[in-house]
C-alpha positions as CSV (number, residue, x, y, z in Angstrom):
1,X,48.8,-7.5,-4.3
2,X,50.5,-4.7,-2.2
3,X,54.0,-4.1,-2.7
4,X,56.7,-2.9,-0.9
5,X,60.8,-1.9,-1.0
6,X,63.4,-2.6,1.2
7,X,66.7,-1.2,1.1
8,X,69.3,-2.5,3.2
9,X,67.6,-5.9,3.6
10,X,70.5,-8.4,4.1
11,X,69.8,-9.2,7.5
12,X,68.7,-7.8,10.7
13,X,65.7,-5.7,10.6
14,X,65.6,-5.4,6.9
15,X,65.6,-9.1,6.2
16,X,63.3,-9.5,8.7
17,X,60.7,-6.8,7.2
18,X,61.3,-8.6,4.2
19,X,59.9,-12.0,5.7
20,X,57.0,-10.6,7.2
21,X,56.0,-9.2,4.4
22,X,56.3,-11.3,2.1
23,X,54.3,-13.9,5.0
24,X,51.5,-11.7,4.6
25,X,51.5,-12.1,0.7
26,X,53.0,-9.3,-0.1
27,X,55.3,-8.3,-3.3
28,X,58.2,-7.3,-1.7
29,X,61.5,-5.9,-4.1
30,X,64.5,-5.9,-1.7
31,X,68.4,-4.4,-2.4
32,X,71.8,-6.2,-0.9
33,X,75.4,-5.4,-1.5
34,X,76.1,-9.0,-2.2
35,X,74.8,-11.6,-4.9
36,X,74.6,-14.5,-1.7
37,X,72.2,-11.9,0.0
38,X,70.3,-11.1,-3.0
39,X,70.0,-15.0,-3.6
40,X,69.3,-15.4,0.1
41,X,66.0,-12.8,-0.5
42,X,65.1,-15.2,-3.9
43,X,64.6,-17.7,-1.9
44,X,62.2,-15.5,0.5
45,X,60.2,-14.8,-2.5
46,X,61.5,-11.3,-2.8
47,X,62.6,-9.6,-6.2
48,X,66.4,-8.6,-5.7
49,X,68.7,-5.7,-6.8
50,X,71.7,-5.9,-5.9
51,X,72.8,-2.2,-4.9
52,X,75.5,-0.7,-3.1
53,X,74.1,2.7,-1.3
54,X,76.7,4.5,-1.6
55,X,77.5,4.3,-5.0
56,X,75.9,6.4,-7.7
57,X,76.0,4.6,-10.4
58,X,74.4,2.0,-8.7
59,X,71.8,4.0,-7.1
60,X,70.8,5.7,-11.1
61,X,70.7,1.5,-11.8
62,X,68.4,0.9,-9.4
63,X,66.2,4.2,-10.1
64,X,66.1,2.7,-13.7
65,X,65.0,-0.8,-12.8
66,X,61.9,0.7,-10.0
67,X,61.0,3.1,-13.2
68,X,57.4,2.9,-13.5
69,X,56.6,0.6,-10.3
70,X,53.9,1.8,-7.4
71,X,54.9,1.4,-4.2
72,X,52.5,0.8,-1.1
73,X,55.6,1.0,1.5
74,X,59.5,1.9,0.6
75,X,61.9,1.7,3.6
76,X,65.3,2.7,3.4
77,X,67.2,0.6,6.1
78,X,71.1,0.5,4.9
79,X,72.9,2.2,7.7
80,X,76.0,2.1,9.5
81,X,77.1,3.0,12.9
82,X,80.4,4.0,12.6
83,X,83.2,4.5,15.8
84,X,82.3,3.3,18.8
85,X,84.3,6.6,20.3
86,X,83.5,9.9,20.6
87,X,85.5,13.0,19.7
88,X,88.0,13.3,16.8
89,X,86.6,11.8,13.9
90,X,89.0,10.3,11.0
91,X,88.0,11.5,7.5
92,X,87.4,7.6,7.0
93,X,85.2,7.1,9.7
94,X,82.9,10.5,9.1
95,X,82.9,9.9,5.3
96,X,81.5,5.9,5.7
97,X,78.7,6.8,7.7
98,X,78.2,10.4,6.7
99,X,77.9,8.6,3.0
100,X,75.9,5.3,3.9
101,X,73.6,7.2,6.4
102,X,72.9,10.6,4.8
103,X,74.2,11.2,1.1
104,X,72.5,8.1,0.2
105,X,69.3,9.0,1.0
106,X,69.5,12.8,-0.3
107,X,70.2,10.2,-3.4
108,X,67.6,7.6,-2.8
109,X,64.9,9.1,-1.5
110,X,63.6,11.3,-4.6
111,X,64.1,8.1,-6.7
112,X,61.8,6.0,-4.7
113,X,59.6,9.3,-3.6
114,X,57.5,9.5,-7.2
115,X,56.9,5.5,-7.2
116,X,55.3,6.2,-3.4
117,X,52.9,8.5,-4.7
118,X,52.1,6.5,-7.5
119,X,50.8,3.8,-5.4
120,X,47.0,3.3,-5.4
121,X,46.5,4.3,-1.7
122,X,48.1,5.9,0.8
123,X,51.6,5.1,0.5
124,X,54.5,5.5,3.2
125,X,58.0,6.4,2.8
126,X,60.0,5.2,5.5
127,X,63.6,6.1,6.7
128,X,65.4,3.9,9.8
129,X,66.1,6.8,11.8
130,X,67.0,6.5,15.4
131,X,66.1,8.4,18.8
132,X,69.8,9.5,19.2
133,X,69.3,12.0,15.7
134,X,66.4,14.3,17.7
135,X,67.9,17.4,18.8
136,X,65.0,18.8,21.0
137,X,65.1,15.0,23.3
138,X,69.1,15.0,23.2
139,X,70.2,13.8,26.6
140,X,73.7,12.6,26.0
141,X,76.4,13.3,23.3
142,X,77.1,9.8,23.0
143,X,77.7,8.3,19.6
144,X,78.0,11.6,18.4
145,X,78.7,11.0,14.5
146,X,76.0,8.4,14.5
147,X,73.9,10.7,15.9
148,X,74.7,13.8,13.7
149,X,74.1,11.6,10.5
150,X,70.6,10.4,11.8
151,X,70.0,14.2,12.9
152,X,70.9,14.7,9.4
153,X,68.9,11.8,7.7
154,X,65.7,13.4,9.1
155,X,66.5,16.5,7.9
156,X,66.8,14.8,4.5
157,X,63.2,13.1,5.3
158,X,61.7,16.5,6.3
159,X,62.3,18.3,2.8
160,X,61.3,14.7,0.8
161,X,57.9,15.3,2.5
162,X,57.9,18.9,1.8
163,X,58.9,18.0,-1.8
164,X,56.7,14.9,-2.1
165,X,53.9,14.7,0.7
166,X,51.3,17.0,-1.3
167,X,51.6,14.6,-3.6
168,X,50.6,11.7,-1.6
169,X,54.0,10.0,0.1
170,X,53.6,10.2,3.5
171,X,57.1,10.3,5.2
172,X,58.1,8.8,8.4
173,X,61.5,8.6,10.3
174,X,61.3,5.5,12.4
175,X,63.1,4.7,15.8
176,X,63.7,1.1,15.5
177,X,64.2,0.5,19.5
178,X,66.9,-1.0,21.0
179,X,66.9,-4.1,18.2
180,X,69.3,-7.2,19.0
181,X,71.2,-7.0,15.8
182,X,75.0,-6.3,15.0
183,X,74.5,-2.9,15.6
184,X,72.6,-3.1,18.7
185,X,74.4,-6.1,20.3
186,X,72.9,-9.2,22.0
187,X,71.9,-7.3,25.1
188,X,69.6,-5.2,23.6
189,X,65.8,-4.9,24.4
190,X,63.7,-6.2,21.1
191,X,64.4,-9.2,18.9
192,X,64.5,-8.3,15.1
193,X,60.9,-9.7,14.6
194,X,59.6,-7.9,17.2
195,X,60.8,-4.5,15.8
196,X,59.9,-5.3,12.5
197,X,56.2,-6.4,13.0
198,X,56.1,-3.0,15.1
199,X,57.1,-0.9,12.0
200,X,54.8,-2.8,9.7
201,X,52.0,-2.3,12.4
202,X,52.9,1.6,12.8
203,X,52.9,2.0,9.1
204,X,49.7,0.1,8.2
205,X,48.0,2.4,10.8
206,X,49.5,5.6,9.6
207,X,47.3,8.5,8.2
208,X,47.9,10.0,5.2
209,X,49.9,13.9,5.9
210,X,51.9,15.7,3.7
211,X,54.7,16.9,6.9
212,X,56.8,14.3,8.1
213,X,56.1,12.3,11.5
214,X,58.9,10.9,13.9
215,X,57.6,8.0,15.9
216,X,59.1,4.6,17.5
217,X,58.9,1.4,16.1
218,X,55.6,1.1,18.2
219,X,54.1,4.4,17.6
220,X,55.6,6.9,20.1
221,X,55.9,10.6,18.3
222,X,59.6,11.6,19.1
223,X,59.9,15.6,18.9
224,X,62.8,16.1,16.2
């Protein structure tokens, strides 16, 4: 049985990964901040942690618990938008999504990077990226500490691959689309299901490489 990890998986896009997986017949281990999420994933079938990204001692927890598992697919989800303005940022505001978006993963990611290359086949290490972090497409400063932490996040992605891909974790940073969550509002373009089975598809078709891709939920290559 094929397993994979969610992070971030209380709702939205994560929970929804989680359910599709675990539909398939999948193992799936999947992280919430709170104990109703992580009962909410029992009842999906999922193994939950209960795990707060942007705190370390909860992150070394975690790492200790996944110690010795092998992972087909890890995604790292948990992410926050931040202000809805542009310009002056309040030390709050950058250190919340700075933290959630980009420390967590410079934490995370060589945790869950060695279980990835333990799995049996090719296994994928996934980050929830977003079009608005590449710099060579950049059309509009808009959202512009969301978009420096997701600029940031790849860069995080980039050396885990450097670090890791040789050694058989094959690293993507995924543009979810325009998904009709809480972040992306109810006008957006894709329901949560359809994003989700996308990501699963564009994973499951994935080759094996040891540099890091940046792609769309449906397979489009984004220039970083």
């Amino acid at each position: 049985m094929p397993t994979a990890l969610v992070i971030g998986a209380s709702r939205g896009i994560g929970l929804e990964l989680v359910r599709q997986y675990r539909n398939d017949g999948w193992r799936v281990i999947a992280t919430a901040r709170k104990q109703e999420d992580c009962d909410a994933l029992a009842a999906l079938g999922a193994e939950p942690h209960k795990l707060d990204v942007t705190n370390v001692e909860a992150v070394a927890g975690v790492g200790w618990k996944l110690d010795g598992e092998e992972l087909d697919v890890a995604i790292l989800n948990a992410g926050v938008y931040g202000p809805r303005h542009d310009g002056f940022p309040s030390q709050a505001d950058f250190d919340s999504v700075m933290h959630t978006n980009v420390l967590a993963a410079m934490r995370l990611l060589p945790v869950i990077a060695p279980l990835v290359c333990a799995s049996r086949g090719n296994g994928k290490l996934a980050v929830l990226s977003s079009r608005m972090g590449s710099l060579s497409e950049r059309t509009s400063p808009a959202g512009s500490l969301y978009r420096a932490s997701k600029a940031a996040l790849n860069s995080v992605l980039i050396d885990t691959a450097l670090t890791f891909g040789k050694q058989g974790a094959t690293c993507i940073a995924f543009h979810p689309g325009w998904v009709r969550t809480d972040m992306g509002g109810a006008g957006a373009d894709l329901s949560v299901e359809e994003s989700a089975s996308g990501i699963r598809a564009t994973l499951a078709a994935l080759p094996a490489s040891d540099q890091a891709v940046y792609q769309t939920y449906d397979g489009e290559t984004i220039g970083w």
